[in-house]
ZAVEXTOR-204141 format. One record per residue (C-alpha): z negated, x negated, y; residue in one letter; residue number from 1. Coordinates in steps of 0.5 Angstrom, whole numbers, plus 500, padded with zeros to 3 digits. Layout:
<recs>
@up = Z east = X north = Y code = A pos = NUM
...
</recs>
This chain:
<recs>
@up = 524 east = 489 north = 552 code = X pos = 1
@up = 524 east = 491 north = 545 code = X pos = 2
@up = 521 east = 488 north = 540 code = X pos = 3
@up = 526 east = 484 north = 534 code = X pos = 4
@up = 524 east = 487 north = 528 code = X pos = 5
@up = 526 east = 484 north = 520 code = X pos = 6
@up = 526 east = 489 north = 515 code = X pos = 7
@up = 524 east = 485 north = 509 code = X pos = 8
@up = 525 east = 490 north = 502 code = X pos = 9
@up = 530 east = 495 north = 501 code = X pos = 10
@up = 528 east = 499 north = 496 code = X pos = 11
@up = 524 east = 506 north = 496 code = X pos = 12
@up = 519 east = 504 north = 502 code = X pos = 13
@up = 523 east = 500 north = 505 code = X pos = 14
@up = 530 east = 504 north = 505 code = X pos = 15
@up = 525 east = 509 north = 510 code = X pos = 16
@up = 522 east = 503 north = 514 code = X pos = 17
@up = 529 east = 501 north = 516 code = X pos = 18
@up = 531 east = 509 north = 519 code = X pos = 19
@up = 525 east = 509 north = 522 code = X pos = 20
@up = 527 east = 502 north = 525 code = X pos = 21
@up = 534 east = 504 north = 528 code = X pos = 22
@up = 531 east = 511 north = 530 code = X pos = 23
@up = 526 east = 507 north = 534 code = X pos = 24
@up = 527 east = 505 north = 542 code = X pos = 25
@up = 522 east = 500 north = 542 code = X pos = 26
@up = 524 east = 496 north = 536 code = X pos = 27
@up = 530 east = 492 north = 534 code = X pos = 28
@up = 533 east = 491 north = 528 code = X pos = 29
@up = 535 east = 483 north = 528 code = X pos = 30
@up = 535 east = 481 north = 520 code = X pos = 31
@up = 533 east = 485 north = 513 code = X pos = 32
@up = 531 east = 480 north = 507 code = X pos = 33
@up = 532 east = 482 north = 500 code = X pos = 34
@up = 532 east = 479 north = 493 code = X pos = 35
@up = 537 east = 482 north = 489 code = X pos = 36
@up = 543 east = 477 north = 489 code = X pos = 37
@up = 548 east = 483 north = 490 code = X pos = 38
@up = 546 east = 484 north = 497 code = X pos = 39
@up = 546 east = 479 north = 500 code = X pos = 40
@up = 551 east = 479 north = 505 code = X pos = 41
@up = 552 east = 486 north = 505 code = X pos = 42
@up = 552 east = 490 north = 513 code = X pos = 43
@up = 545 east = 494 north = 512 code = X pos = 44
@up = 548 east = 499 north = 515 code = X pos = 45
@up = 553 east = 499 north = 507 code = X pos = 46
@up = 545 east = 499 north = 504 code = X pos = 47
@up = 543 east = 505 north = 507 code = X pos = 48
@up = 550 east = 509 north = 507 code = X pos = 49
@up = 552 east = 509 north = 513 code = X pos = 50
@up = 557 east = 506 north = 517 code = X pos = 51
@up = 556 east = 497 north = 519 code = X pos = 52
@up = 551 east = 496 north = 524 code = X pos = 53
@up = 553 east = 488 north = 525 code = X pos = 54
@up = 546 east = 486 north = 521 code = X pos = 55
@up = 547 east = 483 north = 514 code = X pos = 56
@up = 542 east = 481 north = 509 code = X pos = 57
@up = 539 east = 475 north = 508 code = X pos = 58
@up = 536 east = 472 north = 502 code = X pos = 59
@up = 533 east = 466 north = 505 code = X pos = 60
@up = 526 east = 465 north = 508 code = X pos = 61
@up = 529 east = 459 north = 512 code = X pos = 62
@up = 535 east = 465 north = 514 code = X pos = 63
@up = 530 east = 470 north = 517 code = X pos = 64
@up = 524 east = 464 north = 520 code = X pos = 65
@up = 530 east = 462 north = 524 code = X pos = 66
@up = 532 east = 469 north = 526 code = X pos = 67
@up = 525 east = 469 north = 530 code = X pos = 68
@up = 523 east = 476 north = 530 code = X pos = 69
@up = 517 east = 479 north = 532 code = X pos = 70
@up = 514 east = 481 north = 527 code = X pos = 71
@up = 516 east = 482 north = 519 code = X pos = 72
@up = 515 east = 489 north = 515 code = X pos = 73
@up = 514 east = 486 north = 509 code = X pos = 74
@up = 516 east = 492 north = 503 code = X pos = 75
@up = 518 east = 488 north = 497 code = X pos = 76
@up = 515 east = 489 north = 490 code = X pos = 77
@up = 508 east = 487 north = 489 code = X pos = 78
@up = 508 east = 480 north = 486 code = X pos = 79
@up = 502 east = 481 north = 482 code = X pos = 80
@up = 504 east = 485 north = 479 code = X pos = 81
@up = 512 east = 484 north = 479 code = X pos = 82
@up = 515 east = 478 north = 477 code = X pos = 83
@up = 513 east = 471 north = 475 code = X pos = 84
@up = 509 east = 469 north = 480 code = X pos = 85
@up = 503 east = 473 north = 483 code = X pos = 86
@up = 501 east = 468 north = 488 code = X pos = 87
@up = 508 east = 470 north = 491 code = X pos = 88
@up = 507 east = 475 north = 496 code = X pos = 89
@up = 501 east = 471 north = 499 code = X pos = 90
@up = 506 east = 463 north = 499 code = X pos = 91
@up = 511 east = 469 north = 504 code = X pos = 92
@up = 505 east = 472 north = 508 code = X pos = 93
@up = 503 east = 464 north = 511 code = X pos = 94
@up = 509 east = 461 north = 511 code = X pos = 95
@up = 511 east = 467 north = 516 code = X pos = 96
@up = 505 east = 467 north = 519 code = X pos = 97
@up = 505 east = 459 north = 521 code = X pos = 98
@up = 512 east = 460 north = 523 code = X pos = 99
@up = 509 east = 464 north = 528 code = X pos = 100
@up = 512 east = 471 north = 526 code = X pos = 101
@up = 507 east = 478 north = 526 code = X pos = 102
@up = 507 east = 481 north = 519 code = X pos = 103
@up = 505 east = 488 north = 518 code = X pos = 104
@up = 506 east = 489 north = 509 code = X pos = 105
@up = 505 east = 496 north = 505 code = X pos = 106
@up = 503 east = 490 north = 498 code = X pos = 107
@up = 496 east = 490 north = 500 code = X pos = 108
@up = 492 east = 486 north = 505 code = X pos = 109
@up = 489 east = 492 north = 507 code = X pos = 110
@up = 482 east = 488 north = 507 code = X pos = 111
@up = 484 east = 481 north = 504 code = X pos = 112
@up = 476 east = 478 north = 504 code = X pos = 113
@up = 477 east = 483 north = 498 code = X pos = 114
@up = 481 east = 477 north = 494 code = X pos = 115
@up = 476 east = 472 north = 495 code = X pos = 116
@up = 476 east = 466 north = 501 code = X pos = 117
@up = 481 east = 462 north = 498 code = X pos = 118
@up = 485 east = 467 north = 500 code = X pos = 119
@up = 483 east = 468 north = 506 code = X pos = 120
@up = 483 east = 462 north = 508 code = X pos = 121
@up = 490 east = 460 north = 508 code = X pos = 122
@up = 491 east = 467 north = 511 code = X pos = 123
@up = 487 east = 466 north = 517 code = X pos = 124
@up = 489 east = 458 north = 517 code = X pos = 125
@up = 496 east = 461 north = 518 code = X pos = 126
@up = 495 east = 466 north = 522 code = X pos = 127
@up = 491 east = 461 north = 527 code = X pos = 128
@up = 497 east = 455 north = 527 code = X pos = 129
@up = 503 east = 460 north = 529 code = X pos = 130
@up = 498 east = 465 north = 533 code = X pos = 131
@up = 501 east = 470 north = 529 code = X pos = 132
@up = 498 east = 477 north = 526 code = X pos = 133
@up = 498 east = 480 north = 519 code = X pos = 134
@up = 495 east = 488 north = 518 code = X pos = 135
@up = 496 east = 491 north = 511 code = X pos = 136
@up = 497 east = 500 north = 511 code = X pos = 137
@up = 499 east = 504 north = 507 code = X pos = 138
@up = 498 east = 511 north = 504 code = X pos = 139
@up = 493 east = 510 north = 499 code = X pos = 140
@up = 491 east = 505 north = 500 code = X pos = 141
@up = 492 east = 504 north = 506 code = X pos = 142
@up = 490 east = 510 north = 510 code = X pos = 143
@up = 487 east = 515 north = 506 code = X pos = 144
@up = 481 east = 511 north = 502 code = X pos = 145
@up = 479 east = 507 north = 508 code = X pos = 146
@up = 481 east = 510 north = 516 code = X pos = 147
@up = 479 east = 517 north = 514 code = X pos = 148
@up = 473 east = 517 north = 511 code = X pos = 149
@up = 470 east = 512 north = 516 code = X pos = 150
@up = 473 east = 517 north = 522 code = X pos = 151
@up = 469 east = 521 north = 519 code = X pos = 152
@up = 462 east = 517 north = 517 code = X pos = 153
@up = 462 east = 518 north = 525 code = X pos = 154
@up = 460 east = 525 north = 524 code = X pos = 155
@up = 453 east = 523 north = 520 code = X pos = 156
@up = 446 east = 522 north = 521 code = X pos = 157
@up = 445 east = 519 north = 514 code = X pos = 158
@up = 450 east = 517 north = 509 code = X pos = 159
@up = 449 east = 517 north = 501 code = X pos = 160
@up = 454 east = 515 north = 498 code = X pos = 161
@up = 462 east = 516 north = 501 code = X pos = 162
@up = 467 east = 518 north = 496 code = X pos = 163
@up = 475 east = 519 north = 496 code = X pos = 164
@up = 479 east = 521 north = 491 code = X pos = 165
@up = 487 east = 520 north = 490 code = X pos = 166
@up = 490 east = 526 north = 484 code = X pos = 167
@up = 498 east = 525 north = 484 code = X pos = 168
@up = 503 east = 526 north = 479 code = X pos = 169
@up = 509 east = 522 north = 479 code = X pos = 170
@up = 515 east = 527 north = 475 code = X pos = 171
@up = 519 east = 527 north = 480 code = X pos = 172
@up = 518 east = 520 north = 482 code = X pos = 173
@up = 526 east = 517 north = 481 code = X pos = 174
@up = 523 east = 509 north = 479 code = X pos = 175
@up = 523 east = 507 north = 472 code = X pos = 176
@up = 522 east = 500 north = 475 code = X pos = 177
@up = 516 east = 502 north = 478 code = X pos = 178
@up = 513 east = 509 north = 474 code = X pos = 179
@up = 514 east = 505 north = 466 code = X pos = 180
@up = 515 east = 498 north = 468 code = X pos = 181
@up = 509 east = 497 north = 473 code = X pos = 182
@up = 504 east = 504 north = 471 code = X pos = 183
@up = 507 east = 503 north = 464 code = X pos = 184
@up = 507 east = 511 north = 462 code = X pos = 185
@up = 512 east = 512 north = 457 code = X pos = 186
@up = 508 east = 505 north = 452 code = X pos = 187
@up = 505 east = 507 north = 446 code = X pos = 188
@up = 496 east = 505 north = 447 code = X pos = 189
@up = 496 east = 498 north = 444 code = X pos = 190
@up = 503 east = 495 north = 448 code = X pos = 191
@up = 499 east = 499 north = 454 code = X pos = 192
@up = 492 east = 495 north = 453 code = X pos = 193
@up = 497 east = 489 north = 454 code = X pos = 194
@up = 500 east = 491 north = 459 code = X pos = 195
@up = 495 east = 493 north = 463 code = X pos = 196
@up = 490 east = 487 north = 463 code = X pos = 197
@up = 495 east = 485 north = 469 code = X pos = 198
@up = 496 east = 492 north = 473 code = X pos = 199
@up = 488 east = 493 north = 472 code = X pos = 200
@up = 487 east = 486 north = 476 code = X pos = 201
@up = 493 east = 488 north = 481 code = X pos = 202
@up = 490 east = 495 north = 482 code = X pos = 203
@up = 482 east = 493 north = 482 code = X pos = 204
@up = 485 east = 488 north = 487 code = X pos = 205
@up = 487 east = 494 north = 492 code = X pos = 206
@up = 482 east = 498 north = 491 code = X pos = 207
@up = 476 east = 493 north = 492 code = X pos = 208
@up = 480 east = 491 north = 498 code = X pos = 209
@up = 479 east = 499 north = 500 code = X pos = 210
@up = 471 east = 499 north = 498 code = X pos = 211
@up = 469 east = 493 north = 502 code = X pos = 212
@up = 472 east = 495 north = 508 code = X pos = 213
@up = 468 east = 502 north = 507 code = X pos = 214
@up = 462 east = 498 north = 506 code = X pos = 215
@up = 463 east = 493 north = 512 code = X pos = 216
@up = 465 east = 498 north = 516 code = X pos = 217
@up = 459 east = 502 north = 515 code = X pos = 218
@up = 455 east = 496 north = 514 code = X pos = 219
@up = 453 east = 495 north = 508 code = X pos = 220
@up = 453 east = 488 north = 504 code = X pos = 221
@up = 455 east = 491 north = 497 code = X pos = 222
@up = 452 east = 488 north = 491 code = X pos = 223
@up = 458 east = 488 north = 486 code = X pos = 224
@up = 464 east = 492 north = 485 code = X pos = 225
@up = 465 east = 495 north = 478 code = X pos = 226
@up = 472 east = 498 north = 475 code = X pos = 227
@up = 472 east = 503 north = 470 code = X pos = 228
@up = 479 east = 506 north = 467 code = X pos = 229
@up = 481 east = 511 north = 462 code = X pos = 230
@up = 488 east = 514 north = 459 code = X pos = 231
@up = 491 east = 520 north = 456 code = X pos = 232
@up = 497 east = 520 north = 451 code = X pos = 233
@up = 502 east = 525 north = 451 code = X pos = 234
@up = 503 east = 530 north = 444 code = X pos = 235
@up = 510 east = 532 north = 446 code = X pos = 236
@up = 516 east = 528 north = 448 code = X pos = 237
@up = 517 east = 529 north = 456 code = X pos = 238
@up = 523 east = 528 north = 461 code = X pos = 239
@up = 522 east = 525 north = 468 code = X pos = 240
@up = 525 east = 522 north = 473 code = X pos = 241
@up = 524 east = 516 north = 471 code = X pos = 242
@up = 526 east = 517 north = 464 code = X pos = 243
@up = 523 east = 520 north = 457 code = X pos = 244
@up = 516 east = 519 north = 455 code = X pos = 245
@up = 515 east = 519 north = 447 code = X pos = 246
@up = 510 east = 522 north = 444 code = X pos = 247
@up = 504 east = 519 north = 444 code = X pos = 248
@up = 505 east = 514 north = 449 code = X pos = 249
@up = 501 east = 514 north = 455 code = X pos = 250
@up = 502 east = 519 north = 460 code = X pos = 251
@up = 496 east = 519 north = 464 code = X pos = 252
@up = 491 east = 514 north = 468 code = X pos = 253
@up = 484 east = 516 north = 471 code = X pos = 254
@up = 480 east = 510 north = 475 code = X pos = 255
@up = 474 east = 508 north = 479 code = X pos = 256
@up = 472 east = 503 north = 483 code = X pos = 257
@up = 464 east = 503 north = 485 code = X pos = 258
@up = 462 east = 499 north = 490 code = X pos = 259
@up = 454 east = 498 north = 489 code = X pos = 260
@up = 447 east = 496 north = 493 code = X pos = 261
@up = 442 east = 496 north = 487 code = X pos = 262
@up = 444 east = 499 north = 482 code = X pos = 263
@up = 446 east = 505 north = 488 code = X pos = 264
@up = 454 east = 507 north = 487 code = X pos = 265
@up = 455 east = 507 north = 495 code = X pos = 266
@up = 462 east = 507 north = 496 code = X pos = 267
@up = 466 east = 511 north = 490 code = X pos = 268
@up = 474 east = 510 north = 490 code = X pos = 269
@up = 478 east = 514 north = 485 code = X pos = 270
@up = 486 east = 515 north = 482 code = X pos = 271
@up = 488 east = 519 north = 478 code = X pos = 272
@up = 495 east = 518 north = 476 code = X pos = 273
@up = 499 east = 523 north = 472 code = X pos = 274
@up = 506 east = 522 north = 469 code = X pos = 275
@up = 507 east = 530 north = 468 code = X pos = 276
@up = 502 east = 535 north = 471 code = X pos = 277
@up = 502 east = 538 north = 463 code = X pos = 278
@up = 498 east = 532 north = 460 code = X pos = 279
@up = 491 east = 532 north = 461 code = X pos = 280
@up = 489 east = 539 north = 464 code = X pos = 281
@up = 482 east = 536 north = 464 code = X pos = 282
@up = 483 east = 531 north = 469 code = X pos = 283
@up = 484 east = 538 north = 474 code = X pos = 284
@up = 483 east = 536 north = 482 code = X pos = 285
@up = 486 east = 538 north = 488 code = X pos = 286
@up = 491 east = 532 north = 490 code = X pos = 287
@up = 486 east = 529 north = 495 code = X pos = 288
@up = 478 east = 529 north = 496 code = X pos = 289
@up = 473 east = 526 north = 502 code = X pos = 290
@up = 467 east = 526 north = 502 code = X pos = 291
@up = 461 east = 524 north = 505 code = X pos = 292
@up = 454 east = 525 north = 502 code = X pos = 293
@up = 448 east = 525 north = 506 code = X pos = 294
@up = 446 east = 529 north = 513 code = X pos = 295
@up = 451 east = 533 north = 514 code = X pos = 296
@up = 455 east = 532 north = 508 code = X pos = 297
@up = 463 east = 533 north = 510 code = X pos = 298
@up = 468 east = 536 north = 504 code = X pos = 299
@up = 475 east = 535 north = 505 code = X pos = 300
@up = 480 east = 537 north = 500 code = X pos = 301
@up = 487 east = 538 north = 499 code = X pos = 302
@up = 491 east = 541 north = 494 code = X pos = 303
@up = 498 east = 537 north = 497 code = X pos = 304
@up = 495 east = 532 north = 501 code = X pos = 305
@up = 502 east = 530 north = 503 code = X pos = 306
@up = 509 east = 531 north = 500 code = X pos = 307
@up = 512 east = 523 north = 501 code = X pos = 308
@up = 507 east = 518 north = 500 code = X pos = 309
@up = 513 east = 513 north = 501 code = X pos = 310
@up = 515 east = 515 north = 508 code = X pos = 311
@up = 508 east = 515 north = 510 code = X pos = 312
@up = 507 east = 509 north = 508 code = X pos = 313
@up = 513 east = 507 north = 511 code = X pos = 314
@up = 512 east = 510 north = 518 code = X pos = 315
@up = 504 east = 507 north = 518 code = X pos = 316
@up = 508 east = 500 north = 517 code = X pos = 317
@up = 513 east = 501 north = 523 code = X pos = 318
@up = 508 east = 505 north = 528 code = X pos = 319
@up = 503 east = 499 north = 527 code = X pos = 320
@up = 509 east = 494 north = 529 code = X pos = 321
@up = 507 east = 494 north = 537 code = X pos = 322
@up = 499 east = 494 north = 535 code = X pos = 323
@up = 500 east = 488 north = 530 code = X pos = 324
@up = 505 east = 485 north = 535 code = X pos = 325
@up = 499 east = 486 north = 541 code = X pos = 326
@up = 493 east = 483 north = 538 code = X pos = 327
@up = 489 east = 477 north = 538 code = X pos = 328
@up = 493 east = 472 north = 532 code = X pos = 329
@up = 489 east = 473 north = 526 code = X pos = 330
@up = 487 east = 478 north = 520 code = X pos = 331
@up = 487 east = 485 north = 523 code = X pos = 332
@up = 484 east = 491 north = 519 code = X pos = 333
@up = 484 east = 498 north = 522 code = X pos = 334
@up = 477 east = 495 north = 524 code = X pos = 335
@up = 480 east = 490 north = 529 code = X pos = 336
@up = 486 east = 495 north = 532 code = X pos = 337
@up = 487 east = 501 north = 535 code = X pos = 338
@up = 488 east = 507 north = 532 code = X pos = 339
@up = 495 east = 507 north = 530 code = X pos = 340
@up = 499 east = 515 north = 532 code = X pos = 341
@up = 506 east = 517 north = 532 code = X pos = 342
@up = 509 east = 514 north = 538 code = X pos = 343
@up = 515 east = 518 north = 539 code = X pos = 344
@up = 515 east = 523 north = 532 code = X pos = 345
@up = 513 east = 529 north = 536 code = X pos = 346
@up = 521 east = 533 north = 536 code = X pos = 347
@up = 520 east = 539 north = 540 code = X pos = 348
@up = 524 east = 546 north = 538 code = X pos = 349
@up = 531 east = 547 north = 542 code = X pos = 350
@up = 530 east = 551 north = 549 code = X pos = 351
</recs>
């Protein structure tokens, strides 16, 4: 029997979430929850090109509880980030969850003991009261900052200090919503200032989830988690996809994360986030690092790591629809399921 599937979200992520979905033999899409008012009613189906599936949108919660699928992907915007309620995502996740449907989210939750017990608590307690499951992924974080590095720790004797950092460039990136609204590239230095006291607390939100699992997964109970950012400003006027730049407005961000133990950095996360890859040649790295320092010490680098962070993190959400929709009711980290793999992605040549 098929497992009834709501896609909630149809923008970047969630557009390739939905292919995934119609192309999966054990998934069945029943519903698609969106939150722009023009496209409630319309054939999902319409929203992705294609010819009407008979499954229209909804922008009612109420409308897709009463759908009872098995499990939500939850791919909107982040409310801590976007909109004028950051507790959004959170009042969504445990009303789906005491109804009794799975929820598998790209918004965070990776890890949500990050976000303190308050938290955790309305989660597990809604998990509890609908005998449903919650899992956060993504790409990064998601994936690359918490899973990799702790299937590599099993190759060591002794472990110093775990590293993982992210290097992207966003030029081609077509979101103005996302790449000047949320990162705000493109604001002078002081209207960035402002800006970014929201997004370092979104940002610290989903990278501390990532060190702590990190931590607990190698069982060590951290002291602190320290945050510390960077930016860099463009000389010149600069053209991407997702709009112009001006000069001297911010172009560039570096971040860390420091999970520490006595003063000891233990798990270290970094981000370095460029609008073009001309500005500021001196935050040079290959686009992903891991590294494990200690006995013996591991080194992985790659100078393209991935060539679309939206379809990996759509496709780690749909392949964890039947892990998720398998597990004990509550919060599942990647320390509670099985490893997820690519059912049904391997397309061998023809003959």
């Amino acid at each position: 029997m098929s497992i009834r599937v709501v896609q909630w979200g149809t923008g970047n992520v969630g557009r390739y979430s939905l292919d995934a979905v119609l192309a999966d033999a054990e998934l069945r899409l029943v519903g698609c929850h969106v939150t722009s008012p023009e496209k409630v009613g319309l054939d999902v189906g319409e929203l992705l090109g294609r010819p009407p599936i008979g499954v229209r949108a909804t922008g009612s919660i109420d409308e897709v509880v009463a759908m009872r699928p098995d499990c939500v992907l939850h791919m909107p915007l982040p409310s801590a980030q976007v909109g004028d309620d950051p507790g959004h995502d959170t009042d969504v996740l445990c009303a789906l969850l005491a109804s009794g449907i799975n929820v598998v989210t790209t918004v965070g939750y990776v890890y949500p003991k990050a976000y303190g017990p308050e938290v955790e608590t309305r989660l597990r307690d809604a998990c509890m009261h609908g005998g449903a499951s919650l899992h956060g992924t993504g790409a990064n974080p998601g994936f690359m900052s918490e899973l990799v590095p702790l299937v590599l720790s099993g190759l060591s004797r002794r472990i110093t200090r775990v590293l993982v950092r992210e290097s992207s460039e966003f030029s081609r990136y077509p979101s103005p919503q996302i790449i000047m609204g949320m990162m705000g590239f493109g604001q002078h230095p002081d209207a960035f200032l402002v800006h970014s006291a929201r997004y370092q607390r979104w940002l610290t939100g989903l990278f501390s989830e990532s060190v702590m699992m990190v931590a607990d997964g190698l069982g060590v109970e951290l002291d602190s988690i320290e945050v510390h950012s960077e930016e860099a400003v463009t000389a010149d006027e600069l053209t991407i996809a997702a709009g112009v730049l001006p000069p001297g407005s911010v172009a560039a961000q570096q971040w860390s994360w420091s999970g520490l133990v006595r003063g000891h950095e233990v798990v270290r996360l970094e981000a370095i986030y460029k609008a073009h890859p001309a500005v500021a040649p001196e935050w040079s790295s290959p686009a992903w690092v891991c590294r494990i320092e200690g006995d013996p010490r591991i080194n992985l680098e790659a100078d393209r790591w991935i060539t679309n962070g939206l379809l990996a993190t759509a496709m780690h959400a749909v392949h964890a629809v039947p892990a998720v929709c398998s597990a004990a009711p509550g919060i599942r980290t990647f320390l509670d399921l099985p490893l997820i793999v690519g059912r049904g992605s391997v397309h061998l040549p023809a003959g």
